[in-house]
C-alpha positions in Angstrom: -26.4 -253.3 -4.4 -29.7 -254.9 -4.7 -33.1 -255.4 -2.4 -31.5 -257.9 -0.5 -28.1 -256.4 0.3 -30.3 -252.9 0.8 -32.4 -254.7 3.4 -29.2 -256.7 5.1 -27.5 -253.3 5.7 -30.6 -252.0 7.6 -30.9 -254.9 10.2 -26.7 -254.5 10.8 -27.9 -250.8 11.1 -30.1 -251.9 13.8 -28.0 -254.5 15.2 -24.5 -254.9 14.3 -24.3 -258.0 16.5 -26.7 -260.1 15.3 -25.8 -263.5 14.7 -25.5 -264.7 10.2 -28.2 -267.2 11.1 -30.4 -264.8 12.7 -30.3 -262.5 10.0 -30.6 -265.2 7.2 -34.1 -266.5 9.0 -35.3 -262.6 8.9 -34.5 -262.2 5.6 -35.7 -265.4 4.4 -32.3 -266.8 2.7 -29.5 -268.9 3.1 -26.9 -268.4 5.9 -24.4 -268.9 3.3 -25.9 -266.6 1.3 -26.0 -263.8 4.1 -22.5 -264.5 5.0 -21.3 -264.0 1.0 -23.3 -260.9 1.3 -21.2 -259.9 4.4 -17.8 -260.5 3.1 -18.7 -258.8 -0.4 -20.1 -255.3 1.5 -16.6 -255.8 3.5 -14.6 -255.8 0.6 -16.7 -253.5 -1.1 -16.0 -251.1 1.6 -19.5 -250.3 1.9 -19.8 -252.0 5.1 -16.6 -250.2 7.2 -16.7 -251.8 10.1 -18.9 -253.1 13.1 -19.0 -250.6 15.9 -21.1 -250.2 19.8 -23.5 -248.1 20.4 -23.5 -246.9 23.7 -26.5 -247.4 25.8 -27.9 -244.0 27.4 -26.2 -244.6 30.3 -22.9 -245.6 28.7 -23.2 -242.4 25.7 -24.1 -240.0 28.7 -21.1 -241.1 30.7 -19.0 -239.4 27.3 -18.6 -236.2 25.8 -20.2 -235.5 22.3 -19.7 -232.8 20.1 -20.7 -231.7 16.3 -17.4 -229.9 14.8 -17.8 -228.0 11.9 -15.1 -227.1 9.8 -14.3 -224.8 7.0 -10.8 -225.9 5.3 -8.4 -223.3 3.5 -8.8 -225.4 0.4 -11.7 -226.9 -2.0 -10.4 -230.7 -1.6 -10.8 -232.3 2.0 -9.3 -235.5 1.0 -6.0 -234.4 3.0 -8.0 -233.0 6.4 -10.4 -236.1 6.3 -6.7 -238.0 6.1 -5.7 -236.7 8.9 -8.7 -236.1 10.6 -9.4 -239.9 10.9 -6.0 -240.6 12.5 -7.5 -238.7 16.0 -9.1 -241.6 17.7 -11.8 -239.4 19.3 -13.3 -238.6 16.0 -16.1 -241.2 15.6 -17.5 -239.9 12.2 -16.6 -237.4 9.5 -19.3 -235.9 6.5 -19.3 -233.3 3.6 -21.3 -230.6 3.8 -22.9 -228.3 1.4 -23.4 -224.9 2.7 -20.9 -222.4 4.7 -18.5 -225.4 6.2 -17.2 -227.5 4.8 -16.7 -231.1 6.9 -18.9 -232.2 10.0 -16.9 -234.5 12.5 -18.5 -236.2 15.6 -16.0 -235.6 18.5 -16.4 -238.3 21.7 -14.7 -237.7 24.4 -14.8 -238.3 28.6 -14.2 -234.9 29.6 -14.3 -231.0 28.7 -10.6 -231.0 28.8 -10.0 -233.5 26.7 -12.7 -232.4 24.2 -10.5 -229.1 24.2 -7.4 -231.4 23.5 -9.2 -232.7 20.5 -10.5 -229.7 19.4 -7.2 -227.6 19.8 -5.5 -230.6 17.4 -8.3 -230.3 15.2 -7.7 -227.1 14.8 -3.7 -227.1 14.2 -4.1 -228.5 11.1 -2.9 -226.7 8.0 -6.1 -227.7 5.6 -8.3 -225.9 8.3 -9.4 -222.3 8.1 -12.4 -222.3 11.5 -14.3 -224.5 13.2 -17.5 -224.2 15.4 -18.5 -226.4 17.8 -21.5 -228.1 19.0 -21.7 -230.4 22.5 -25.0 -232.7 22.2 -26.7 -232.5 24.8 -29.2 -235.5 23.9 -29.9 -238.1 21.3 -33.2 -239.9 20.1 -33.5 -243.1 18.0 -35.5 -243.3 14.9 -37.8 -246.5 15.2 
């Protein structure tokens, strides 16, 4: 990836919405060019896919929780398998330190955070979680 893709990815960051012309004028190229971008990152798999971020209102009208999780085993690759096959699960990391996996859990109610969380923790790869409702989020600028 060079300066140009670098710089692309940070304005989709910002706004996943905005139009190939609008980001060709910002970035001072070619809508061609931004669009061959696109469809390379796609393919790539460095751009996964295009998502909504909820607007205060809309995010506080949801459930959000921080689950970490220590697996049984050094490889993830089979928990984060299954892990992203529970729709609620918007996000999964590696962690260095005590746990091993960070997911971010949305939900629209206690209950059915505790539905999640019980399935999250049925798995066989998973030794203990601990989780973590947010409570608020900022925005870097």
């Amino acid at each position: 990836m060079d300066d140009l893709d670098q710089r692309l990815l940070h304005l989709l960051t910002k706004d996943a919405r905005a139009s190939v012309t609008v980001l060709a004028r910002t970035l001072g190229v070619s809508r061609g060019t931004v669009q061959n971008r696109i469809d390379r990152l796609l393919h790539q798999h460095i751009i996964n896919r295009f998502t909504v971020d909820l607007s205060p209102g809309g995010a506080d009208a949801q459930i959000s929780a921080f689950t970490l999780i220590r697996l049984h085993a050094d490889d993830g690759r089979a928990a984060i398998v299954s892990l992203h096959r529970i729709p609620a699960i918007l996000d999964i990391h590696t962690l260095s330190g005590s746990f091993d996996l960070v997911a971010e859990v949305r939900t629209s109610s206690l209950s059915e955070l505790d539905t999640i969380l019980d399935r999250i923790r049925a798995l066989p790869e998973v030794a203990e979680t601990q989780s973590h409702i947010r409570l608020s989020a900022t925005k870097s600028q």
